[in-house]
C-alpha positions in Angstrom: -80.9 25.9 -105.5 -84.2 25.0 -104.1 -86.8 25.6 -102.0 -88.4 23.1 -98.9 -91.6 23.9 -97.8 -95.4 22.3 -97.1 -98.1 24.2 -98.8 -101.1 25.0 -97.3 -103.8 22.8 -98.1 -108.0 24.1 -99.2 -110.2 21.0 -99.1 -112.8 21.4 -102.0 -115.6 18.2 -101.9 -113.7 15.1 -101.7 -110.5 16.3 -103.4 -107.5 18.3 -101.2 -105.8 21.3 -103.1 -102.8 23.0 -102.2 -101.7 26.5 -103.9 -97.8 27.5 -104.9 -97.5 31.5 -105.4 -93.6 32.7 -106.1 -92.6 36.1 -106.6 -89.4 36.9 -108.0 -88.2 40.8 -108.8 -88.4 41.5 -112.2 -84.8 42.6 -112.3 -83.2 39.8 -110.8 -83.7 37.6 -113.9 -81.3 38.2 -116.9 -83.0 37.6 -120.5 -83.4 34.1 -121.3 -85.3 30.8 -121.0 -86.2 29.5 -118.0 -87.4 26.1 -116.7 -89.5 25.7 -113.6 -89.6 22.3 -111.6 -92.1 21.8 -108.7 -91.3 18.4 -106.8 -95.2 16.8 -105.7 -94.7 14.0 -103.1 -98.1 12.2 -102.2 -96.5 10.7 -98.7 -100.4 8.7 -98.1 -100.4 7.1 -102.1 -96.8 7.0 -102.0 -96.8 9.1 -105.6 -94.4 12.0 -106.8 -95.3 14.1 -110.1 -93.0 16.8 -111.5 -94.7 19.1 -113.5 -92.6 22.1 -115.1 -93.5 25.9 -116.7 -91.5 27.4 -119.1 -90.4 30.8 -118.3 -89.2 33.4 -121.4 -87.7 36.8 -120.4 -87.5 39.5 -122.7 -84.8 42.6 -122.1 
């Protein structure tokens, strides 16, 4: 499953950052290891980057 949306963009100086916050109820994850996987398309440069955050819940 995954989510679709545009983030909202903060222009510091030259550079344009955009901010990701996801909140997920603590009880809706069983104990485990999870993976994260954010999909970055640049549609100007024509770039993509996939960074990823590890995830470890304890019961």
């Amino acid at each position: 499953m995954g989510l679709v949306f545009q983030a909202p963009r903060r222009r510091t100086g030259t550079a344009i950052n955009s901010f990701l916050e996801l909140a997920v109820p603590a009880g809706s994850l069983k104990p485990g290891f999870y993976v994260g996987q954010i999909t970055l398309i640049g549609d100007v440069a024509g770039t993509f980057a996939f960074p990823r955050v590890a995830l470890l819940v304890r019961p």
